[in-house]
C-alpha positions in Angstrom: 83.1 112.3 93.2 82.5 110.6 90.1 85.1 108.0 90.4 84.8 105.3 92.6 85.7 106.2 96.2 88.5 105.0 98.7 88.2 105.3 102.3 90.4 105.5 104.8 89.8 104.7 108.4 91.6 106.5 111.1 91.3 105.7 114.6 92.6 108.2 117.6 93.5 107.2 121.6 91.9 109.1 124.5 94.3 112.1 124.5 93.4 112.3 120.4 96.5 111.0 118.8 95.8 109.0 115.8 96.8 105.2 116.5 95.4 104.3 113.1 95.4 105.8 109.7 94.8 103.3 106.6 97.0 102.5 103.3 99.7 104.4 104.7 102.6 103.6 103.1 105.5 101.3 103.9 107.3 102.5 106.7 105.3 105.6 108.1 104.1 105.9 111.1 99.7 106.2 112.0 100.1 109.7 112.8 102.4 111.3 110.3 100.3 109.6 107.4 97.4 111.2 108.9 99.1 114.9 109.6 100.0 114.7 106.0 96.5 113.8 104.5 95.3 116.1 107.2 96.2 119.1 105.3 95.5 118.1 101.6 91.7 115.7 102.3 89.2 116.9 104.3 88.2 114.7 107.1 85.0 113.5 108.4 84.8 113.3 112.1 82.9 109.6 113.3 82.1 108.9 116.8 84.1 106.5 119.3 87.2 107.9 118.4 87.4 107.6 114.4 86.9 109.5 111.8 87.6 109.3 107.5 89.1 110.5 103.9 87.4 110.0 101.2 89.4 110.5 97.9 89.6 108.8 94.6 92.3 105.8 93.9 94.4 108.3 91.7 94.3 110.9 94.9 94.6 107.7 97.0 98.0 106.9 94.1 99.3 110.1 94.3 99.1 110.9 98.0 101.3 107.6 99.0 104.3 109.1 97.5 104.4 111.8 99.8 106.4 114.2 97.6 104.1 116.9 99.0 101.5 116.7 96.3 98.1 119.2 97.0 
């Protein structure tokens, strides 16, 4: 990307639900913040349990209103 990057940190439990997913907005839980990025941002797998999104700050804008932008 051109733009300058966000990243967002996620962090899962043993059985691999996500306890931690950042910037999500006011009021939504870890893991539905990161089942909705899930299916519009690739994610990049870390070890120890984490992993990442990488998007712009628009995409980053955009995405936290959750009115089911792609």
């Amino acid at each position: 990307m051109s733009q300058a990057e966000v990243v967002l940190q996620v962090r899962y439990d043993p059985k691999g639900l996500c306890t931690f997913c950042g910037e999500a907005p006011e009021g939504v839980e870890a893991q539905a913040w990161y089942d909705y990025l899930s299916y519009r941002v690739p994610i990049h797998s870390l070890s120890g349990g984490r992993a990442a999104f990488y998007m712009t700050r628009e995409e980053l804008a955009r995405f936290r209103t959750m009115d089911g932008s792609n």
